[in-house]
Structure formats: structure tokens, C-alpha cells
C-alpha positions in Angstrom: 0.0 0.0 0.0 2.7 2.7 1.1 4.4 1.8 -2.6 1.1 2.8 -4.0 1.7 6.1 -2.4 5.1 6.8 -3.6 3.6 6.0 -6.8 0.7 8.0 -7.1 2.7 10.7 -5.3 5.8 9.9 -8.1 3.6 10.2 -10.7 1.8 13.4 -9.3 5.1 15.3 -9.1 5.4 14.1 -12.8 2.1 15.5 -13.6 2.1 18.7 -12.1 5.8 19.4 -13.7 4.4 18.0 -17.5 1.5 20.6 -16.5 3.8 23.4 -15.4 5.2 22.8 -18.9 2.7 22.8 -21.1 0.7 25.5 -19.4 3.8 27.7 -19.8 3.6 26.9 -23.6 0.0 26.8 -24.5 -1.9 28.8 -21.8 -4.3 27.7 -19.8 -6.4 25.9 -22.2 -3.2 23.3 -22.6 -5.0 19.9 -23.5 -5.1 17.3 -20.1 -4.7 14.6 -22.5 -1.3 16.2 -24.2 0.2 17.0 -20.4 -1.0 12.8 -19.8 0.9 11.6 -22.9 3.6 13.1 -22.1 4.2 12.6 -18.3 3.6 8.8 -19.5 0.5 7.9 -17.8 -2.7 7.6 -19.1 -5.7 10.7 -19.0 -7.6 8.7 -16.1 -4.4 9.2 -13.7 -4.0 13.1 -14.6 -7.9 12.9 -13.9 -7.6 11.5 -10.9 -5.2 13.7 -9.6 -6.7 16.8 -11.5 -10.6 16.2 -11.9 -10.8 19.1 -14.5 -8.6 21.8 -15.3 -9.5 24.1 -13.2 -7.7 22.0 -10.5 -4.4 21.1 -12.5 -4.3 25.1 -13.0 -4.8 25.5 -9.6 -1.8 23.4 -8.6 0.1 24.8 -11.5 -0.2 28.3 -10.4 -0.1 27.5 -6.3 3.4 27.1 -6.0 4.2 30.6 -7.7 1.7 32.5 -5.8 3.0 31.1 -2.7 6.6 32.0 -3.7 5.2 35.8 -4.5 3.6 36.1 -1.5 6.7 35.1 0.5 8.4 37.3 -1.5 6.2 40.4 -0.4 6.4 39.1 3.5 10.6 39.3 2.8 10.1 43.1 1.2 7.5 44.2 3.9 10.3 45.9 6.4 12.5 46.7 3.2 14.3 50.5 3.8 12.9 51.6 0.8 9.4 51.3 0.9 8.9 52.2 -3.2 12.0 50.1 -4.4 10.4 47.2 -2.4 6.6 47.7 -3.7 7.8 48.3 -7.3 10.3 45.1 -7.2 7.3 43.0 -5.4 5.3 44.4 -8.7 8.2 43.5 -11.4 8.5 40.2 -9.8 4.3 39.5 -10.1 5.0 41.0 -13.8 7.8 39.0 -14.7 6.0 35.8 -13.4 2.8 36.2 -15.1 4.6 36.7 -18.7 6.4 33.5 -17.6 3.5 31.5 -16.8 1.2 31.6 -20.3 -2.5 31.5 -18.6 -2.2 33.0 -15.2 -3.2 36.5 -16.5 -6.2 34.5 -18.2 -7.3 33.4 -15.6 -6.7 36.4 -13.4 -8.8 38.2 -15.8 -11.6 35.9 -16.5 -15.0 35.8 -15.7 -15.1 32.3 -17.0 -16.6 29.9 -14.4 -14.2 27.5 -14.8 -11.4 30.3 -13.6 -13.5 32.8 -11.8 -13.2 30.9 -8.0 -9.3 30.5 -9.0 -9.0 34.1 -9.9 -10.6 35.4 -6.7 -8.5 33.0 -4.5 -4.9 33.8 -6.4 -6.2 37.3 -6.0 -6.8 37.5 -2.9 -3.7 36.0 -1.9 -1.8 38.3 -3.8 -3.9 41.5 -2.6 -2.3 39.9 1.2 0.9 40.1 0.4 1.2 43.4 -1.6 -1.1 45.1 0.1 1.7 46.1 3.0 3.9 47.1 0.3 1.3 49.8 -1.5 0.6 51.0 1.8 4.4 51.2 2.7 4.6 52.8 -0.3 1.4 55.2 -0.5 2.3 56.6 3.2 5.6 58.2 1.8 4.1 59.6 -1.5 5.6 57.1 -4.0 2.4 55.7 -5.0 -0.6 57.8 -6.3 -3.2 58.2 -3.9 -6.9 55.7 -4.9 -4.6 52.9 -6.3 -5.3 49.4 -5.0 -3.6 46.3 -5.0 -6.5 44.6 -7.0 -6.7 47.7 -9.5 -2.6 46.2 -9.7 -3.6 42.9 -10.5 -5.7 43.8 -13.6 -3.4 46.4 -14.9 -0.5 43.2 -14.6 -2.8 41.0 -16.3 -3.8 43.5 -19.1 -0.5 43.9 -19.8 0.8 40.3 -20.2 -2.5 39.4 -22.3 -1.4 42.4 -24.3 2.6 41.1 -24.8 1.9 37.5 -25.2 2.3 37.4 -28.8 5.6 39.7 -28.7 9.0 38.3 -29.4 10.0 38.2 -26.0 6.7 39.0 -23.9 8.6 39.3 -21.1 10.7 42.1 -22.1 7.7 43.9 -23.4 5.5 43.3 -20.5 8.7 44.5 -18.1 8.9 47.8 -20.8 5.2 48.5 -20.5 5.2 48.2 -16.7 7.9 50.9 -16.5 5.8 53.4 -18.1 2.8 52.5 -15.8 4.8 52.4 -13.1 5.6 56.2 -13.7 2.0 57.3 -14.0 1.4 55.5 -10.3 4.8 56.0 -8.8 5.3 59.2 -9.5 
């Protein structure tokens, strides 16, 4: 029984990383039957460990989130309270150019994604939201802005890059102009 376990939790950790994969190349409408091919087990073992796909882009996107959200907790007592908010929003940037489908499904009002979005969200909102405020309370941010309106203008711009050359670079570009209209 406890071999079973290693298994399923062996071919899990195969899953998730076939899944990170192909999320990062085709979005996240990446087929459940490609990610299953190609982590070597059949579509009834991805299912079982991902019922649908909101749930494999759930665990796609987890681990990320997570590491943003740590990230803001690390940049919370930073000195500098706008170099610390505007890295914290570079590195939630750089991350969703990275990761084809997370600013779909930030953005969508899909059903599938809509639950996901509010949850990834509201995690994110936790962990920047001392960093705006930081930030706000010495003048470097604009006055009104919210972490949530920072979200949508980070997902706006990666769905806007994703067919550039190097979205990344373009979605860093276009964030540097934003950033002076709300860092001023």
C-alpha cells in the first residue's frame, strides 16, 4: 500500500511538472490529454489527480503564488518602501509573462477560472497590500490605487505582450511606463 503512495505521489510530481510545462507553452487551455501523454501515464491518472482543469491550474499556479507572497512578506520591512513595492510588482510581472494562462485566468469571468482568480487574487492582494501602503504613506504611489486595480493592470499587460517576441521584455517595458504614471 505505502508503494502505491510513492507511486501515485511519483507520478503526481510528474504530472504537475508535464503541466507546469505545457501551461507555460499553450496557456491555460493546454490539453489534459497532451500534459497525460507526455508525463507517461494515461488521461484517467491526470484525472484522478486533477478532476478538470481548473484544478491542474490550480496546482500549476499555487506554488508561484506562494513564492510571490513570500516574496512580499521578505520586502515588507525593506528601507525603501517604493523600491520594495515596485520590485514585489516587477516580480508578479515577470511571473505572469512567464506562466502563459495566469493572466487568463486572473482576468476571467469564466466559471471555470473565476473561484481560482478570486483565491490567487486575494492571496496576492495579502501580500502586496503592505507594500502599496508602505509605499502610499511616503508619496511614491498615487493616492486611490489598490492592489486589485494592480492585478488587472499586470494581467492587461501580459494578455497584451503574449504574442511579442520576447513578452517578457515587453511586459517589463510596459510596466515601466505604468509604473511612472502611479509612482510618480
Amino acid at each position: 500500500m505505502a508503494a502505491q503512495r510513492a507511486d501515485a505521489r511519483q507520478n503526481y510530481a510528474r504530472i504537475l511538472a508535464v503541466a507546469e510545462q505545457e501551461v507555460a507553452a499553450h496557456g491555460a487551455d493546454a490539453s489534459l490529454e497532451q500534459i497525460a501523454r507526455t508525463a507517461g501515464v494515461g488521461s484517467a491518472t491526470v484525472r484522478r489527480h486533477f478532476p478538470g482543469r481548473r484544478a491542474m491550474l490550480e496546482a500549476v499556479f499555487a506554488k508561484r503564488i506562494e513564492a510571490l507572497c513570500e516574496r512580499g512578506r521578505e520586502l515588507a520591512d525593506a528601507a525603501d518602501p517604493r523600491a520594495a513595492f515596485l520590485e514585489w510588482l516587477s516580480d508578479l510581472t515577470a511571473y505572469a509573462a512567464s506562466a502563459r494562462g495566469f493572466a487568463t485566468v486572473l482576468s476571467s469571468d469564466s466559471e471555470d477560472y473565476t473561484s481560482h482568480a478570486k483565491i490567487c487574487s486575494a492571496k496576492l492582494a495579502d501580500s502586496g497590500e503592505p507594500l502599496l501602503r508602505r509605499a502610499a504613506r511616503i508619496g511614491a504611489v498615487a493616492p486611490g490605487v489598490t492592489v486589485a486595480d494592480l492585478v488587472t493592470l499586470v494581467a492587461g499587460i501580459v494578455l497584451a505582450t503574449e504574442g511579442h517576441a520576447d513578452p517578457a521584455a515587453e511586459a517589463d517595458r510596459l510596466l515601466r511606463m505604468v509604473v511612472a504614471g502611479i509612482s510618480p
